[in-house]
N, C-alpha and C positions, 0 to 999 in steps of 0.2 A: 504494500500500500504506500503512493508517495506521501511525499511530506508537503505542511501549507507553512508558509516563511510569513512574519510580521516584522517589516522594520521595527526596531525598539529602541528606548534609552536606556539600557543596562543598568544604571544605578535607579532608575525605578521599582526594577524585579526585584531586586534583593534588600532580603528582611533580616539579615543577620544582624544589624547594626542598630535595629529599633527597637528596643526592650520590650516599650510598649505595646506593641503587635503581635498576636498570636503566633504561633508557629506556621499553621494551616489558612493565613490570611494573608492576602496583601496588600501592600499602603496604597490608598487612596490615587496616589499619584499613577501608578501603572495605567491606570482610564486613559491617561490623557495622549497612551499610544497604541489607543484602539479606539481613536476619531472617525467616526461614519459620518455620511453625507447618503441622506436620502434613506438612512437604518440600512446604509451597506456598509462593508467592510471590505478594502483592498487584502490580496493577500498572492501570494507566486506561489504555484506547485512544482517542489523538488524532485527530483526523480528517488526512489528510492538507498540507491547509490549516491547518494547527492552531487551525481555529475556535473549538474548542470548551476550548482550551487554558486560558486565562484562566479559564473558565467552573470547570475543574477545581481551578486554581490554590485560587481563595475554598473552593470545598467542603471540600478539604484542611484549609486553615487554619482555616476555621470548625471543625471538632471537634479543635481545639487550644486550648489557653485561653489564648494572647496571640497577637496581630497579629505576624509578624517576617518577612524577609525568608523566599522560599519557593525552594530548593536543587533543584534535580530533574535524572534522567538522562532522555534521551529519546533512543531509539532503533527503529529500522527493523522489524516485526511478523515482519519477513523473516527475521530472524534466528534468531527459534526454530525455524523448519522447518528451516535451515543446522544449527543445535546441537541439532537433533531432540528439541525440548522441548516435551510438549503444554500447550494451556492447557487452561482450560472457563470458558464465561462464568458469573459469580456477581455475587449481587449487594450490595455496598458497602454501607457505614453512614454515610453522609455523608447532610449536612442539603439534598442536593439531590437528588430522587428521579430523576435524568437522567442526572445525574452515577454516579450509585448502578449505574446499566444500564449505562452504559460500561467496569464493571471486569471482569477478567479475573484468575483465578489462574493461575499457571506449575506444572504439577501435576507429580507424582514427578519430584519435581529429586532427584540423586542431588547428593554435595558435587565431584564433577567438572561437573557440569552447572551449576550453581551459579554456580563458579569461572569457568569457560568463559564461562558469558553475564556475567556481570561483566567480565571480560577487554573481550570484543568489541565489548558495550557500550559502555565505556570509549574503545575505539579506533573504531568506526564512529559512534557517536552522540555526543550535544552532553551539554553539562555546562554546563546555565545557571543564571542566578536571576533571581527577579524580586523588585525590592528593596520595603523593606515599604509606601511611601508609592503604591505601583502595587497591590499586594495590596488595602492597603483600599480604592483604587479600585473592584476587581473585586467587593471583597464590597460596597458602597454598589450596584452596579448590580446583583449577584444579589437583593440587597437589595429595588431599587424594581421590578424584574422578579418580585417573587417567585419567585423558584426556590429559595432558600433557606429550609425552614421554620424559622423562629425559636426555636421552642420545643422544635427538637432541636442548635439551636446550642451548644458546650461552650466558647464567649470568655464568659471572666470579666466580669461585667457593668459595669466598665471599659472593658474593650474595645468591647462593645456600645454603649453611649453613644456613643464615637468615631464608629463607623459610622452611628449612626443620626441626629448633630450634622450629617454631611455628607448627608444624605439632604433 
């Protein structure tokens, strides 16, 4: 079963450092990187192998205007038929037209449904990053791969140099 990817800010997910906070909960703040528009939710499907991971990783970061480390949750596709959450596939604005196919929205999320897959999320899937000096690896090689079209890239043409100095 593949995997569903949420950009994240990593010091949201973890509760190690709040006394406060239950074990089995999480602060407040995590909501605010599972923003919907319309009770949908963006999200990328990993392959199971997470080939195409990396591949997703640069698209992301390319329609940001600086390089920086990339925060993301990644959990099991399983779990929305569990929290009975439909998606539909749609397609992405990322400067990878592949990348672009592999997205999915999380459709009529009510704010229990929401909350629930953030929860589960949380506890059954991973909470990684990959730090910036591996990112602009990713985007140099979407780069000399073309899969990236350039001219719908949103890095600051600072940043572009960077990448295109390693190319």
């Amino acid at each position: 079963m593949p995997f569903l990817l949420r950009k994240i800010r990593k010091s949201r997910w973890y509760t190690e450092d709040l006394s406060w906070l239950n074990s089995d909960e999480l602060q407040a703040d995590s909501l605010s990187d599972m923003v919907t528009t319309a009770n949908k939710l963006s999200v990328y499907r990993i392959n199971d192998d997470k080939s195409n991971l990396n591949r997703v990783a640069a698209a992301l970061v390319a329609n940001c205007e600086n390089i920086s480390n990339f925060d993301y949750l990644l959990f099991d596709e399983l779990l929305l038929q569990i929290l009975e959450i439909k998606s539909e596939e749609t397609q992405a604005n990322t400067p990878d037209e592949s990348v672009n196919n592999w997205h999915l929205d999380l459709v009529e999320l009510s704010l229990t449904k929401l909350v629930n897959l953030a929860i589960e999320a949380s506890k059954k899937g991973e909470k990684k990053r990959i730090l910036q000096n591996d990112i602009k690896q990713y985007l140099v090689d979407s780069f000399r791969k073309n899969y990236i079209d350039r001219a719908k890239v949103k890095l600051k043409s600072s940043e572009i140099k960077k990448i295109e100095s390693l190319l």
